[in-house]
C-alpha positions, 0 to 999 in steps of 0.5 A: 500500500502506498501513502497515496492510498493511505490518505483518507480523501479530504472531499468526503466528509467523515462518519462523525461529521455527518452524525453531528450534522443529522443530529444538529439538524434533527436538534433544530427540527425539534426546537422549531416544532416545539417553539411553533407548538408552544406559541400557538398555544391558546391554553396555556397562561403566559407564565406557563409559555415563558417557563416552557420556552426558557426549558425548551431554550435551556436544553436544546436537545432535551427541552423540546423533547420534553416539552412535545412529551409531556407539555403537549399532553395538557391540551390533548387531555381536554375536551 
């Protein structure tokens, strides 16, 4: 094997590179849906929106999976 052979191509990107691009941009995703679900809310008292959007700002992974968890399920709960 010679060294030419050796060298990884520099043009294709590596296995890590892609797997923090799919999870920054699946990361994004859910803090938009989340961020969108929570504006449109109607039954939710102001205090709650500002504490479930500083979680879901606080832990952008976590926050808005959380939040689509187990915040949603209030306004399904109800008639």
């Amino acid at each position: 094997m010679t060294a030419a052979e050796a060298t990884p191509n520099p043009l294709i990107p590596a296995v890590y590179d892609v797997a923090w691009a799919v999870a920054l941009a699946v990361g994004l995703a859910l803090l938009a849906v989340a961020l969108v679900h929570l504006a449109r809310r109607k039954d939710t008292t102001p205090t709650e929106t500002a504490l479930w959007a500083l979680v879901v700002l606080a832990a952008p992974l976590v926050g808005p999976a959380v939040y689509l968890l187990i915040g949603r399920r209030r306004q399904d709960a109800q008639p």
